[in-house]
C-alpha positions in Angstrom: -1.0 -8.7 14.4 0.0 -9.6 17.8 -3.4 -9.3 19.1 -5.0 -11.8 15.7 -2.2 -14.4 17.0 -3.4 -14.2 20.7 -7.3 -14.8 19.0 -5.4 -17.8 17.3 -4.1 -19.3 20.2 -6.9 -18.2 22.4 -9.7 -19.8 19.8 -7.0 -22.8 20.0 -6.8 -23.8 23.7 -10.6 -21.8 25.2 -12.2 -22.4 21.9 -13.2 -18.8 21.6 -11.4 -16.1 19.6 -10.5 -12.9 20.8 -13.5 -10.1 20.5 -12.6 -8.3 17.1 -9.8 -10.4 16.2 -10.9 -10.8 12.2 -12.3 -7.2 12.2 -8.9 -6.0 13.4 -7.5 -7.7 10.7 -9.3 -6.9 7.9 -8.9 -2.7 8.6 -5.5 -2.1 9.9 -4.0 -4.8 7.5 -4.5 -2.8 3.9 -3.0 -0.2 6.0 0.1 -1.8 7.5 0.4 -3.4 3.8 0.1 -0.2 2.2 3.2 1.8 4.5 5.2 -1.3 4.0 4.8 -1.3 0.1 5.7 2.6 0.4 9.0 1.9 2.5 10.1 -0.9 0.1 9.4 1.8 -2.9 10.9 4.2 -1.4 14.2 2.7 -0.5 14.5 0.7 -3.8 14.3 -2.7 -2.4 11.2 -3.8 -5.0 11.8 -7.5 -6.2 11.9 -7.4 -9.9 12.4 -9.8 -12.8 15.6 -8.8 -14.4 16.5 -11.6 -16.3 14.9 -9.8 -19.7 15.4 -6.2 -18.3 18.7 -6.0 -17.8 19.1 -7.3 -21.9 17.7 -3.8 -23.1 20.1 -0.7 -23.6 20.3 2.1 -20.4 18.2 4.0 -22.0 14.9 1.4 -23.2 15.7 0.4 -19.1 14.8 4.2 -18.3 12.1 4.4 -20.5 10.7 1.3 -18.9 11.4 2.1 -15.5 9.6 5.4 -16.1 6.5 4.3 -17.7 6.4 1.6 -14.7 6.2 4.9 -12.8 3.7 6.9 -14.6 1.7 3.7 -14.6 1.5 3.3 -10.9 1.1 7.0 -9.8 -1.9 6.5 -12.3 -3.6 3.2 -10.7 -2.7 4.5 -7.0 -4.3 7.7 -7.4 -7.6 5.9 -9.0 -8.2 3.7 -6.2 -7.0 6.3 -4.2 -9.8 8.7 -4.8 -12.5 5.5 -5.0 -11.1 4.6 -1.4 -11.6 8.3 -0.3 -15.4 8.2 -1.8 -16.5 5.0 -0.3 -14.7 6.6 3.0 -17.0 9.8 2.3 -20.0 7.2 2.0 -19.5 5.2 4.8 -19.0 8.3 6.8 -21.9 9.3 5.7 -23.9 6.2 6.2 -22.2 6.1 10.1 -20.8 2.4 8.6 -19.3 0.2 11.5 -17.3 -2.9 12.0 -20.1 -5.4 13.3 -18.9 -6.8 16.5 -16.5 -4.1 17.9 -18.3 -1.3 16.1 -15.3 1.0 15.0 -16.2 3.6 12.6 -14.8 3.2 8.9 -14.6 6.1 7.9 -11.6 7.0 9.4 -9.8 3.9 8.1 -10.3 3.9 4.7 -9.8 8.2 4.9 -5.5 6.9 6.0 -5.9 4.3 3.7 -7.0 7.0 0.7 -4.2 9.8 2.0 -1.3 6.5 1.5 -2.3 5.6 -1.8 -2.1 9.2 -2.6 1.0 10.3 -1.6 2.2 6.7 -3.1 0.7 8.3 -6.2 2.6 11.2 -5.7 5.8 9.9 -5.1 5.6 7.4 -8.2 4.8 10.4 -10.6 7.7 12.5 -9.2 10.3 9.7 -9.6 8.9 8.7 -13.2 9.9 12.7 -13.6 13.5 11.7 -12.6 14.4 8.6 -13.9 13.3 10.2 -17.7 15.8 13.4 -16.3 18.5 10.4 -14.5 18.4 11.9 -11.2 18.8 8.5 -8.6 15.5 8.3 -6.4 16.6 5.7 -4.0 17.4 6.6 -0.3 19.4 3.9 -0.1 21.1 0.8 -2.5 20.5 -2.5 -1.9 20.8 -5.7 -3.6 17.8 -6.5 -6.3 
């Protein structure tokens, strides 16, 4: 990121952006978006609407919770596997970035491997909020 706002100000004060700057960008952000989303999951820190949730009994909020779960390991692991294909493809293809000519492959292949084990990790605690073990590494405020 540090490098896009040094294209900024360069662009700014030279005129002329940094070589790559929006290339950059564009692959390492899903990344960096992805491990963030993971962390925030994983520590039980997700921003949720509560002001109808918390009217339901215990056990409609586990069922709920759950299904939320089983939901989102589903969706993550679909685009998971279509990330991992189009990886396979532009492999394949030898697809580059256009100005600083980075393979893709390799990108989308880390990109793929998060939304899996994001997947993974949401079907596992689906598992355990239906049998009310607590998932969170650690509380915080919602």
């Amino acid at each position: 990121m540090m490098y896009i706002v040094c294209s900024v100000f360069s662009r700014f004060f030279i005129g002329k952006p940094l070589l790559g700057a929006y290339e950059l960008g564009a692959t390492f952000l899903p990344i960096i978006a992805a491990c963030f989303y993971i962390n925030t999951d994983l520590h039980d820190r997700h921003i949720r609407a509560t002001i109808i949730f918390e009217r339901f009994s215990p056990k409609i909020q586990i069922i709920l919770n759950a299904l939320y779960s089983f939901i989102g390991a589903l969706i993550f692991l679909m685009v998971g596997w279509r990330v991992f294909l189009f990886g396979l493809r532009s492999h394949q293809i030898k697809a580059t970035t256009s100005v600083l000519s980075m393979p893709m492959g390799p990108f989308l292949y880390v990109y793929a491997a998060l939304f899996t084990f994001f997947s993974i990790h949401l079907f596992f605690k689906a598992i355990d909020q239906i049998r009310g073990v607590p998932l969170a590494v650690e509380k915080g405020p919602h």
